[in-house]
C-alpha positions in Angstrom: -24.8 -10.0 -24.1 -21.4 -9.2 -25.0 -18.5 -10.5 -22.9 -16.7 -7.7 -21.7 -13.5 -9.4 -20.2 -11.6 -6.4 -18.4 -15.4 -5.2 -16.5 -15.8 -8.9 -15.6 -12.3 -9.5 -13.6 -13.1 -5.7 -11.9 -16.6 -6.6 -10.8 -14.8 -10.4 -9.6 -11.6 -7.7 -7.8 -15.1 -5.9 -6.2 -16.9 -8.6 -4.9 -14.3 -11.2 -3.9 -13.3 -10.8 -0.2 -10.2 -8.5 -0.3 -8.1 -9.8 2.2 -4.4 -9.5 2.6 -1.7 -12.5 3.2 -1.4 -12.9 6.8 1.9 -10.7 7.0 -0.6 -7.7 7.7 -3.6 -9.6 9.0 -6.7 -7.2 9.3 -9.9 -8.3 10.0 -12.1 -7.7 7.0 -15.5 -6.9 6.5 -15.9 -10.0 3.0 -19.1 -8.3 2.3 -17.6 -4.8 1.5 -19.5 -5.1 -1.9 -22.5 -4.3 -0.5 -21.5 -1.2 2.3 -23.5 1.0 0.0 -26.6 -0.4 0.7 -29.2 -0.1 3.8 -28.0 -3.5 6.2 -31.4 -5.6 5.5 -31.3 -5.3 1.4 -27.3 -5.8 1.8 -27.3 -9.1 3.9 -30.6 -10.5 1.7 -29.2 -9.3 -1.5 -25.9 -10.9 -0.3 -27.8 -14.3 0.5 -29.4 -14.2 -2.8 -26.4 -14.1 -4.8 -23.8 -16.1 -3.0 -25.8 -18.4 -0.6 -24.5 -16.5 2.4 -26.5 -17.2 5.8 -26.7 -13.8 6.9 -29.4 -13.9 10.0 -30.6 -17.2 12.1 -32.8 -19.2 11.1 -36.5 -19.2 11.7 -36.4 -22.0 14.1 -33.4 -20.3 16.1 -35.4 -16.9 16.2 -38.8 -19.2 17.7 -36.7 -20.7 20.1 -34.9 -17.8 21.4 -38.5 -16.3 22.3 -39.6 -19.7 23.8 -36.8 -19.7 26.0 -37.4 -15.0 26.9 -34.2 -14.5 24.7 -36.7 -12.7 22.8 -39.6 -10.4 24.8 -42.9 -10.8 23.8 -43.9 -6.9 24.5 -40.5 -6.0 22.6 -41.0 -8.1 19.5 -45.2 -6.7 19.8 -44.0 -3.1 20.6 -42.0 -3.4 16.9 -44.6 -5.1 15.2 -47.4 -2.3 15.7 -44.6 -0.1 14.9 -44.2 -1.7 11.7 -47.3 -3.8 11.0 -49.9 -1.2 13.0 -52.3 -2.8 15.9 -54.6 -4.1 13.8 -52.9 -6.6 11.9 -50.8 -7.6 15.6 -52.5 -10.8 16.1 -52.1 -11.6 12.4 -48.2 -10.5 12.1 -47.7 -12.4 15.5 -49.2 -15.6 14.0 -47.2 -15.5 10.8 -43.7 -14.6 13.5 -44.5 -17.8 15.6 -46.8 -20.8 13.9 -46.7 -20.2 9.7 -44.3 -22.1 7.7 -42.1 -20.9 5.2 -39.7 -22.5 2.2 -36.2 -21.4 3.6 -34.3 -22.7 1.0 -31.7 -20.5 -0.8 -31.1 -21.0 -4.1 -28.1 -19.1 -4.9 -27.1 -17.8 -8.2 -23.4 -18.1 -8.1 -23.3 -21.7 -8.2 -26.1 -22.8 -10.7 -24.6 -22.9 -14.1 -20.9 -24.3 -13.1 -22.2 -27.2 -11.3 -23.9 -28.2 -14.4 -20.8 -30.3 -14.9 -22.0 -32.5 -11.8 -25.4 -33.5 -13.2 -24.5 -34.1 -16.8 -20.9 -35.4 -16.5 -20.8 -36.5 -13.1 -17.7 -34.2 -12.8 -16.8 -32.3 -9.9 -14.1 -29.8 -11.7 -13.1 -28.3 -8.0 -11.7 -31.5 -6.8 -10.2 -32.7 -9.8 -8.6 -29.2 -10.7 -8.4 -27.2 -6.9 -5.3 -29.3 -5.2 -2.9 -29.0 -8.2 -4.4 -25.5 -8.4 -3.7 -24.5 -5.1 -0.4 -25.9 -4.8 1.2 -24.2 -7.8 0.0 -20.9 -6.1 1.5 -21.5 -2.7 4.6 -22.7 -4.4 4.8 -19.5 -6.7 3.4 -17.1 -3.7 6.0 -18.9 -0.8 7.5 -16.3 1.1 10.4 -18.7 2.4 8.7 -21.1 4.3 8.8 -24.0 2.0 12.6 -25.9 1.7 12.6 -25.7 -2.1 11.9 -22.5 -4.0 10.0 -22.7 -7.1 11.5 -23.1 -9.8 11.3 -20.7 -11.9 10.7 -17.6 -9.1 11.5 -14.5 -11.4 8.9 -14.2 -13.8 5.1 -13.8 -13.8 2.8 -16.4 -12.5 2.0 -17.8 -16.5 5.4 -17.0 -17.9 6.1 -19.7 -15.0 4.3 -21.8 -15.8 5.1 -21.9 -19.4 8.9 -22.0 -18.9 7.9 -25.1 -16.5 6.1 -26.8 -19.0 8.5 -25.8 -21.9 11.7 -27.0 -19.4 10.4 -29.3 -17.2 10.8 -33.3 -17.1 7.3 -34.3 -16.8 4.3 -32.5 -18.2 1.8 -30.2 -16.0 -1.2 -31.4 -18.1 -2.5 -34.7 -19.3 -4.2 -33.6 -22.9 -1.8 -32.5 -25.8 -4.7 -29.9 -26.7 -4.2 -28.0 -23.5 -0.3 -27.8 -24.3 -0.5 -26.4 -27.3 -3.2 -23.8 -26.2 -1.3 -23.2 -23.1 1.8 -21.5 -25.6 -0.5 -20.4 -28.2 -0.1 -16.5 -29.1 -3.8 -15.8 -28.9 -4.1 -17.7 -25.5 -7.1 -15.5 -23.8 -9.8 -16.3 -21.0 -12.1 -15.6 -23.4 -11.1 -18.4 -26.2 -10.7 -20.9 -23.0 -14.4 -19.8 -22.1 -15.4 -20.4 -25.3 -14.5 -24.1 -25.4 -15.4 -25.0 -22.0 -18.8 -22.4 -22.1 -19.6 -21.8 -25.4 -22.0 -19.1 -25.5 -20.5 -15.7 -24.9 -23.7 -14.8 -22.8 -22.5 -17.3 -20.1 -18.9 -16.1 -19.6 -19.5 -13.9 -16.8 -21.5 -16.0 -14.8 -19.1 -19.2 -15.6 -16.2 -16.8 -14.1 -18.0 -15.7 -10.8 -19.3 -19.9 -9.9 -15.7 -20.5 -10.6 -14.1 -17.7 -8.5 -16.0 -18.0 -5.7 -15.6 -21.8 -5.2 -12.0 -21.1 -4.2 -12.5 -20.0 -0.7 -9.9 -17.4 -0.4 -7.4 -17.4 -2.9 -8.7 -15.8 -5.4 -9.6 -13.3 -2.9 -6.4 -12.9 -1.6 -4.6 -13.0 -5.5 -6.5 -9.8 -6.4 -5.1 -8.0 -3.7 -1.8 -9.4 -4.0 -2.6 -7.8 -7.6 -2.9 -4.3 -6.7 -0.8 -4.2 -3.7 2.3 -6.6 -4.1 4.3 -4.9 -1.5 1.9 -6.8 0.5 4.1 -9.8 0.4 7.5 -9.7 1.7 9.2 -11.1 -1.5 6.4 -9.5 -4.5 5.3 -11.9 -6.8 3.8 -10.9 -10.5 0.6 -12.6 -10.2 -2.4 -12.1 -11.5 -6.4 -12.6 -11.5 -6.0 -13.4 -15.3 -3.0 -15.7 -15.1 -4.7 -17.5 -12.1 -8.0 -17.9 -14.3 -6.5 -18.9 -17.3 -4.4 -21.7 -16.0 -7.6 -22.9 -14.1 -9.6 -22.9 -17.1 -6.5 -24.9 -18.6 -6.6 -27.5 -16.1 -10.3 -28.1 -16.5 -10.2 -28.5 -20.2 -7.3 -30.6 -19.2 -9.5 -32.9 -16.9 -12.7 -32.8 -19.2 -10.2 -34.1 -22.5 -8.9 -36.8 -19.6 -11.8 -38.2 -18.2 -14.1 -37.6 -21.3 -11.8 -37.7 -24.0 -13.6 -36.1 -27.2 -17.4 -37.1 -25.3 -17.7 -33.6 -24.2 -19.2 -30.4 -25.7 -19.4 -26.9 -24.3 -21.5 -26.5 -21.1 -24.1 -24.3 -23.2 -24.6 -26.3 -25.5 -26.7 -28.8 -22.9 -27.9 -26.2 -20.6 -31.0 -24.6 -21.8 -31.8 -21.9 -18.4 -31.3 -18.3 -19.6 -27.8 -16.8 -18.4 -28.6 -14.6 -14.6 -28.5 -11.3 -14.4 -26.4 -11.6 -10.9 -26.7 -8.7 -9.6 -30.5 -7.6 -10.5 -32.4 -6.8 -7.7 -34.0 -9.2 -5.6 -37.5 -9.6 -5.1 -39.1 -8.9 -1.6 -40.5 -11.2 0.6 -43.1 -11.9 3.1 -40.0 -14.3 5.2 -37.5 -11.4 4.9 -39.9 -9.3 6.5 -40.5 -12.0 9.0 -36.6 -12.4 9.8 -36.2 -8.3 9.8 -38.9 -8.2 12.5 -37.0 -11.3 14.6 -34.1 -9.7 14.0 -35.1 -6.8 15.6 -37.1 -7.8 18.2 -33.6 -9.8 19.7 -31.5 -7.1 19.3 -33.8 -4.3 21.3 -34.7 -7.3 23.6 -30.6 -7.1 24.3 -30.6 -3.1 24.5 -33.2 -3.0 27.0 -31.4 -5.6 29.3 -28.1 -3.7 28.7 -29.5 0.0 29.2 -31.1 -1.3 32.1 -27.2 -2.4 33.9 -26.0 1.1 32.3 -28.9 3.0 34.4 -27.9 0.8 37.5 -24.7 2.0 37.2 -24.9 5.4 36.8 -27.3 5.4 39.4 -24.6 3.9 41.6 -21.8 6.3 41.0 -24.0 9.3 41.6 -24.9 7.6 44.4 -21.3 6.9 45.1 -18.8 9.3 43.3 -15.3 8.9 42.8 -12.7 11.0 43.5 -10.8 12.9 40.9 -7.4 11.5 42.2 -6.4 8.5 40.8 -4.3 5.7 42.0 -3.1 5.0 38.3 -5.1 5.8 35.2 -4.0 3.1 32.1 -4.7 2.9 28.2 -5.9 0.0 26.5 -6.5 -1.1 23.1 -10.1 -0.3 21.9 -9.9 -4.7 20.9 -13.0 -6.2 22.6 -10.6 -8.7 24.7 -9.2 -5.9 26.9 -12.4 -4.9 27.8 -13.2 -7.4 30.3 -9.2 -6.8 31.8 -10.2 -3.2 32.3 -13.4 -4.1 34.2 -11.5 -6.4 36.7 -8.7 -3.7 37.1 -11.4 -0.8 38.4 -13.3 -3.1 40.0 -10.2 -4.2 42.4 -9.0 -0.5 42.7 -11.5 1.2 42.2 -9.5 4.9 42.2 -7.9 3.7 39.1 -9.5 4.8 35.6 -8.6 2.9 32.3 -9.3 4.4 29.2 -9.6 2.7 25.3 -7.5 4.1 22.1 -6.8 2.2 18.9 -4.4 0.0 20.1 -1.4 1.4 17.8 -1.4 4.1 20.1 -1.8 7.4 17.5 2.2 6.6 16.3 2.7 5.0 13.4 5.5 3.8 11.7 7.5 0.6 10.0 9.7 -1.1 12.9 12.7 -2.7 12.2 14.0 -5.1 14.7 17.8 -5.6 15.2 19.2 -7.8 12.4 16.0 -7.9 11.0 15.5 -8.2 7.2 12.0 -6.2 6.9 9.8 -3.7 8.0 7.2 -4.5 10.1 4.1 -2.3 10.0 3.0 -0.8 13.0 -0.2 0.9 12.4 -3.6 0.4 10.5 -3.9 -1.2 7.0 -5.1 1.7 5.2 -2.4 3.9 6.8 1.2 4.2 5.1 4.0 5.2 7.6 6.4 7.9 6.8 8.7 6.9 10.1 11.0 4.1 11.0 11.6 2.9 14.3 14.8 0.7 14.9 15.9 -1.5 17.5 19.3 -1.4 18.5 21.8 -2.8 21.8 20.1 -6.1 22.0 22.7 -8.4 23.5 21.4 -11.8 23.8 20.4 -13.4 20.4 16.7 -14.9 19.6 17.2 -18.1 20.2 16.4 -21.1 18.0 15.0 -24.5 18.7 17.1 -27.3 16.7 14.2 -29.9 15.9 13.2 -26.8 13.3 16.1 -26.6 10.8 15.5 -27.2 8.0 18.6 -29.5 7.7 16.0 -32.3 9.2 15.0 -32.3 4.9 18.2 -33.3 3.4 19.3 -36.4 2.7 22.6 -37.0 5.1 21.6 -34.4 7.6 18.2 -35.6 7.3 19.4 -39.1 8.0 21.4 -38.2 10.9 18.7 -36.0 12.4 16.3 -38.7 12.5 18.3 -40.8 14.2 19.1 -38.5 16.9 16.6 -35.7 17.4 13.8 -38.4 16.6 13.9 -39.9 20.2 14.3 -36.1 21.6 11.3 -34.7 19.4 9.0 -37.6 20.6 9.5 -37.2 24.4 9.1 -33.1 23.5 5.6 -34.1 22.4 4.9 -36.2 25.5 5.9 -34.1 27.5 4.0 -31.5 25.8 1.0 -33.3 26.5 1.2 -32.8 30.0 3.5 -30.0 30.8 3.1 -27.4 27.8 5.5 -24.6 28.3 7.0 -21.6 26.0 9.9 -22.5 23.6 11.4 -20.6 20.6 9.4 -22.4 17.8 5.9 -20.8 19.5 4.5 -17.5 18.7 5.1 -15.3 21.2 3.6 -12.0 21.9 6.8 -11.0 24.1 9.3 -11.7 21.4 8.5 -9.3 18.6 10.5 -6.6 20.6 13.0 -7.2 23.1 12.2 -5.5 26.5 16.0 -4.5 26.8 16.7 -3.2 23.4 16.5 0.4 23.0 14.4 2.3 20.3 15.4 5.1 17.6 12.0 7.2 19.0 13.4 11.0 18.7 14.8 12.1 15.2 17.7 14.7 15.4 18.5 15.2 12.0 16.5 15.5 9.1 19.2 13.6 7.4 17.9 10.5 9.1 16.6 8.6 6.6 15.8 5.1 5.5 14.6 4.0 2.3 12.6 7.0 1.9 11.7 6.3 6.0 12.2 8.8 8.8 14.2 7.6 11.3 12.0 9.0 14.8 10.1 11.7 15.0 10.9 15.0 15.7 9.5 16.9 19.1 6.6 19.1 17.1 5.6 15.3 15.8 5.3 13.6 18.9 3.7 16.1 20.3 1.1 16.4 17.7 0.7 12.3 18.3 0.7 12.6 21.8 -2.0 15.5 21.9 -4.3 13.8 19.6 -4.4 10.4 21.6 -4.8 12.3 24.7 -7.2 14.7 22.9 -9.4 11.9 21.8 -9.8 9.8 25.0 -10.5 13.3 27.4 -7.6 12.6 29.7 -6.6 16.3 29.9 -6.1 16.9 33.8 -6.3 15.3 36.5 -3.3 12.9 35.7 -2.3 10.0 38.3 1.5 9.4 38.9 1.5 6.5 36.3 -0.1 5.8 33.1 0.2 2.6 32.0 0.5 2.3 28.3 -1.0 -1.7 27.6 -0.8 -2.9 24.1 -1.9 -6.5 23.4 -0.7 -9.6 21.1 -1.4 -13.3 21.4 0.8 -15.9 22.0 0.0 -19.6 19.8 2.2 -22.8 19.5 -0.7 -24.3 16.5 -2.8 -21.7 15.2 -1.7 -20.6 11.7 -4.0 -17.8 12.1 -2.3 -16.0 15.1 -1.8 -13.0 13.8 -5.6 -12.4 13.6 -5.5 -12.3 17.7 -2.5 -10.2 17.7 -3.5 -5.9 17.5 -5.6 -5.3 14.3 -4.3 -1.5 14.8 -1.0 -3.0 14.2 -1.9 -4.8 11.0 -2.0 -7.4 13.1 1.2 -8.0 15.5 2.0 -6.7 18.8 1.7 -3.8 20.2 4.0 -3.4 22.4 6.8 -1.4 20.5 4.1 1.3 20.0 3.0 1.5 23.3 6.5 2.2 24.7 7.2 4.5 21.8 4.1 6.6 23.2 5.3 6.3 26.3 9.0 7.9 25.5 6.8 11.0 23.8 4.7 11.5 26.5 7.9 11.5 29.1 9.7 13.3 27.1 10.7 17.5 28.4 10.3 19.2 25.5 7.2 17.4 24.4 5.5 17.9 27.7 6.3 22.1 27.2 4.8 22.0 23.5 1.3 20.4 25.3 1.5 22.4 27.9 1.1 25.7 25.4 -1.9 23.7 23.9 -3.8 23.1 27.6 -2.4 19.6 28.7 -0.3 20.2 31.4 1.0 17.0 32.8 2.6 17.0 35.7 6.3 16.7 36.4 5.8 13.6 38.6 3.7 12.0 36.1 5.2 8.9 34.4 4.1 6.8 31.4 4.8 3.2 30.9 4.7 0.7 28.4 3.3 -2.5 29.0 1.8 -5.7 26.4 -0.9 -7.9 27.5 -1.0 -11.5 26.1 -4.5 -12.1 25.8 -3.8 -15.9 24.8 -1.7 -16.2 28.4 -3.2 -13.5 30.4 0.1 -12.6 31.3 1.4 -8.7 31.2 5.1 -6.9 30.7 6.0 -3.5 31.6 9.0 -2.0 29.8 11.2 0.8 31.0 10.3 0.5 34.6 13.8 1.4 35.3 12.6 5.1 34.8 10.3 5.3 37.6 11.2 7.6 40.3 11.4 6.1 43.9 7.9 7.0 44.5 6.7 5.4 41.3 8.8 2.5 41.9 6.9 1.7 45.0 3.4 2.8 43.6 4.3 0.5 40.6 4.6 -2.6 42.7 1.7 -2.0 43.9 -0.6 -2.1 41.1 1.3 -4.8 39.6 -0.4 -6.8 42.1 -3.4 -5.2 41.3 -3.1 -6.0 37.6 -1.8 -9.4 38.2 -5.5 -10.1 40.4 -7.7 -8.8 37.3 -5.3 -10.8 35.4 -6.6 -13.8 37.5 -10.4 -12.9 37.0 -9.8 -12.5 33.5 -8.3 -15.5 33.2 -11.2 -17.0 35.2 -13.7 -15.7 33.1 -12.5 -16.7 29.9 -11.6 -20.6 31.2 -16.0 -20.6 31.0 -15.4 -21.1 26.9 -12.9 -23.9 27.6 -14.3 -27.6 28.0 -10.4 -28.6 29.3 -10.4 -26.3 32.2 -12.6 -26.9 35.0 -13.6 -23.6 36.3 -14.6 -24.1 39.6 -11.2 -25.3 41.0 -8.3 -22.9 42.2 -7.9 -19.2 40.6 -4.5 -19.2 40.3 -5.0 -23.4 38.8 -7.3 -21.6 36.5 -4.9 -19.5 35.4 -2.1 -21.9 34.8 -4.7 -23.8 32.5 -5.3 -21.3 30.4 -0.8 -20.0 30.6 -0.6 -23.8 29.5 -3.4 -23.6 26.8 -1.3 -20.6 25.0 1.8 -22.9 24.5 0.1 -26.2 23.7 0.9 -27.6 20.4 -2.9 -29.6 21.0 -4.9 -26.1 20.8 -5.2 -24.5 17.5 -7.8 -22.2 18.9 -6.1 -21.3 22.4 -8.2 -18.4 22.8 -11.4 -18.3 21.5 -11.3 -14.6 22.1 -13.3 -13.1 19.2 -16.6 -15.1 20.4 -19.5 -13.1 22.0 -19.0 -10.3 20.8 -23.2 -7.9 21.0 -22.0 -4.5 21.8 -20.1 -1.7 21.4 -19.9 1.9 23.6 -18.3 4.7 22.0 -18.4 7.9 24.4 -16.1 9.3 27.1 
């Protein structure tokens, strides 16, 4: 089989999880490959290939019906349904008593680690480090004190000018430099010295790939959409490969000097086909029917509650006037807020939206360098919203400049913020609280700053951006959203507007609790941006034409949940007529209480917090947990998650 070098790094862009640096940090679905396929042939094609553990194990499924997780008239209900009545006792046998080999052999895996058994080489841990480092170094987006050093060229060019320039060599074996600056320098002729036999290639390429957990992932997006990173790098999937494949030449010459031949020309399997179909099996069946069984073992329990309920509201119905109606993010987290909220008032009516609130747009903070984007990934903004008359400056914490890292500074700074920073961290320990060097959820817009939301001249325009919208375009936002929810009539005389980000002092994944909607960051400047549409005159007259009359003493306000703290922020309160004013203070409180039970609810996931003492202690806990530079998981609020309700 003839390597085909541009089809191999496509098929590797294809199947390697395509997720973005953590500027825009969306959640992704890593087996995207497979989205094609009916969900019991993707996840056991999936397993078969990579090694994935895509359902429980047999042993979990046994217990879970041991213990009534799982019903036994669900899990026999599916099996005459899929096995008939005749072969029930049979099936049911197999489910519960018969063993099966579980064991996985994947086959991205098998030929690299060839290298393990006949050399006694583990390539990944000689080669990943050195690997790794060089592309954070060339990918830094200004974190790191020193640049790289040679930050205007493409990731091999680079290298090669590092090499060429540089005091001490990358590489160990005078081979590898001369191939590195070689004019035929190819992943193919590397292949062919480490592999060998051009029927290999392909499969060598995907073992080696997928070892990396993420980066080469992340390279291939970075690949086709640089203006993911802030400062675009020229980096590629070839350049990254190549200089891998130098490095473990590098290593091999090193530590085996000439006693090494090409892989191939020991290993005597046939080269996998690794993405031939897989052949079916009596345990997948098995697992398909657990599987199964425990989810419509979970549906009946949770149609049974939905019944209850209904039965209860007909038995009880609400009245069509509300006390305050407010939108919330669709994110699972605000769920459980919303339930608390009617629960205490239970004339109040909460609705979910994608949490980016139907307005999109890059946002530009004052004095800010970039654009942030405000608005799902696969969405590209045509509008620019600016923040402008803030007064007081961000402020800065002085243990984090990056003075601390030269040599005189560095020398004085020990000496004097050393004793500072140390009782910082003791009294962190006991009495965490909010400081400028912590992600906070409140600080990516500032609550008194004021926001470019109406655009009054076409010539308003920013690097190709729209500065605003104009009043046909925030109406057409405003009715969608509206639209799309059913809130139509019947308005209350507020509607809260409740985005939702996450505040985290150690977690350097804290975008990925911050709104997904909002590629990951806040919401809160879109959901006061809705808010200014949906109060504004002449907007209001354009819905009214299209049936959405909202009443003159209707109000909308803008408000961010931290779901790390479970605290909440209203913006623009200031607005409010004296009626709202007082209405607002009142379900304040009323938020504030659900804010408590949510908070209590959540502190059941948390060993630290004892959940039995004090609400309001409760609540401080988990406050405390949000700033706490000893909690690199402070919220643990993407756990649990069985269900979803889409419907009005």
């Amino acid at each position: 089989m003839l390597f085909n070098e541009k089809h191999v790094l496509d098929e590797l862009r294809h199947y390697l999880p395509s997720q973005t640096p953590l500027k825009d940090f969306i959640h992704h679905n890593t087996l995207h490959a497979f989205q094609s396929s009916k969900f019991y042939d993707a996840i056991f094609k999936a397993s078969k290939i990579f090694g994935f553990q895509a359902t429980l194990q047999l042993y979990e499924y046994r217990k879970l019906y041991k213990i009534g997780r799982i019903k036994p008239e669900v899990l026999e209900h599916i099996l005459i349904e899929i096995k008939s009545i005749e072969r029930l006792e049979e099936w049911k046998e197999n489910l519960l008593l018969k063993k099966y080999d579980e064991h996985n052999e994947p086959r991205v895996g098998t030929l690299r680690s060839h290298w393990k058994k006949e050399y006694h080489l583990d390539l990944d841990t000689l080669v990943q480090p050195f690997l790794f480092r060089m592309l954070a170094s060339y990918l830094d987006q200004g974190v790191s004190i020193w640049n790289f050093p040679v930050g205007n060229k493409n990731f091999l060019d680079s290298i090669k000018e590092l090499e060429q320039n540089g005091i001490a060599s990358l590489f160990n074996s005078n081979r590898v430099k001369q191939l590195l600056f070689s004019e035929d320098l190819s992943i193919s002729g590397l292949l062919k010295i480490i592999v060998g036999n051009e029927s290999y290639f392909e499969q060598y390429l995907f073992d080696q790939q997928f070892s990396h957990k993420g980066w080469s992932g992340m390279i291939a997006t970075v690949e086709e959409k640089p203006e993911t990173l802030l400062s675009p790098k020229k980096i590629s999937l070839n350049d990254v490969i190549i200089l891998e494949l130098l490095l473990e030449i590098d290593h091999l010459d090193n530590q085996l000097g000439k006693n090494w031949k090409p892989l191939c020309k020991t290993y005597t399997d046939s080269p996998i086909n690794l993405f031939a179909e897989i052949e079916k099996t009596e345990l997948q069946d098995i697992l398909k029917i657990w599987q199964n069984a425990f989810e419509w073992s979970y549906y009946d329990e949770v149609l049974a509650g939905i019944k209850q309920l209904n039965a209860s509201k007909q038995a009880n119905p609400i009245s069509d006037t509300k006390s305050f109606q407010a939108l919330f993010c669709i994110d699972e987290r605000e769920c459980s807020l919303r339930r608390h909220v009617e629960n205490i008032d239970t004339q109040s009516e909460t609705f979910g939206t994608p949490g980016f609130f139907s307005v999109e747009f890059f946002f530009q903070a004052q004095d800010a360098k970039f654009y942030d984007k405000l608005c799902p990934a696969p969405v590209t903004p045509k509008y620019l919203i600016k923040e402008y008359n803030v007064s007081e400056k961000r402020k800065h914490d002085a243990l984090y400049t990056k003075k601390t890292h030269e040599f005189i500074t560095g020398f004085i700074s020990a000496l004097s913020f050393g004793f500072w920073a140390g009782l910082r961290l003791i009294q962190n320990l006991w009495r965490p609280k909010m400081s400028p060097a912590i992600s906070d959820a409140f600080a990516h817009m500032n609550m008194q700053g004021q926001l470019t939301v109406e655009n009054k001249a076409v010539t308003d325009i920013e690097n190709g951006l729209q500065i605003g919208f104009t009043i046909e375009e925030m109406a057409a936002r405003v009715a969608s959203l509206l639209n799309g929810i059913a809130l139509t009539k019947n308005f209350a005389s507020i509607v809260y507007v409740v985005a939702h980000g996450s505040s985290s002092a150690n977690n350097p994944h804290h975008g990925a609790h911050d709104c997904g909607a909002c590629s990951g960051r806040p919401g809160s400047v879109n959901a006061r941006v809705f808010a200014t549409m949906a109060n504004h005159k002449d907007v209001r007259s354009l819905l009214k034409s299209q049936g959405i009359d909202i009443p003159e003493g209707t109000q909308f306000i803008g408000a961010l949940h931290d779901t790390a703290a479970d605290e909440i922020q209203y913006y623009d309160v200031s607005i409010l007529n004296e009626k709202n004013k007082l209405l607002h203070l009142k379900h304040a409180e009323v938020f504030e209480n659900a804010l408590d039970l949510n908070a209590k609810e959540r502190s059941r996931r948390f060993a630290s917090i004892n959940t039995k003492q004090n609400i309001k202690n409760v609540r401080l806990a988990i406050k405390q947990r949000s700033v706490s530079l000893f909690e690199p998981r402070p919220e643990l609020g993407h756990g649990t998650n069985t269900l979803c309700v889409v419907g009005k």
